[in-house]
N, C-alpha and C positions, 0 to 999 in steps of 0.2 A: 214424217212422223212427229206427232206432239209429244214429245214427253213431260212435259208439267201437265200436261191436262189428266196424262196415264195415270202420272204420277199422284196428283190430288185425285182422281177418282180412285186409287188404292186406298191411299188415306183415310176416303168419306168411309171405305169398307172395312178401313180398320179401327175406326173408331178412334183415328189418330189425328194430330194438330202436325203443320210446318215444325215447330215449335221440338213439340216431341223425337219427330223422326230426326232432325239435326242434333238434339241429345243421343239417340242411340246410334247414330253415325259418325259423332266423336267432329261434329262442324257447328261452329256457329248458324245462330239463327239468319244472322244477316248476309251471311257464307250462302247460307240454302236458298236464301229469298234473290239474294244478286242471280245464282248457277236457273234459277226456275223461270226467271223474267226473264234473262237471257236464251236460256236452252244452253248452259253451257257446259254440260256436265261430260267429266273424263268416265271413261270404261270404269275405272276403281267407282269411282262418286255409284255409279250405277246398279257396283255389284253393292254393295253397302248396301243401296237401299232397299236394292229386294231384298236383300237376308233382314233387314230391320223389319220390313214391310210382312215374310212370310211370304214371298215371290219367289218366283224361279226368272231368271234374266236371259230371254234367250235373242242372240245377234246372228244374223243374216244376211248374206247380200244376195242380191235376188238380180239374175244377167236382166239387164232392158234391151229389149227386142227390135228396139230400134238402134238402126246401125246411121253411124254420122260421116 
């Protein structure tokens, strides 16, 4: 799963910058810019962003069918 790609195409739909959304997540600009290059973002980082964003955050693990 990509999540910076999610993540910036929520963005484009909210009419929001990097910038912004690390304002209303209480992180630095360059906190948000390292965790988005990376992918390195905690469960919390994640929920923040969808309540910033007007997202609903939903996590899943999904059994893989192949057995090892």
């Amino acid at each position: 799963m990509e999540l910076t790609k999610e993540i910036k195409k929520m963005l484009v739909e909210k009419d929001m910058t990097a910038t912004q959304l690390a304002e209303k997540i209480g992180m630095s600009q360059g906190n948000l810019s390292t965790k988005m290059k990376n992918e390195s973002y905690s469960v919390q980082d994640l929920i923040k962003i969808a309540e910033a964003t007007g997202y609903e955050l939903k996590i899943s693990f999904v059994k893989d069918d192949m057995e090892i």
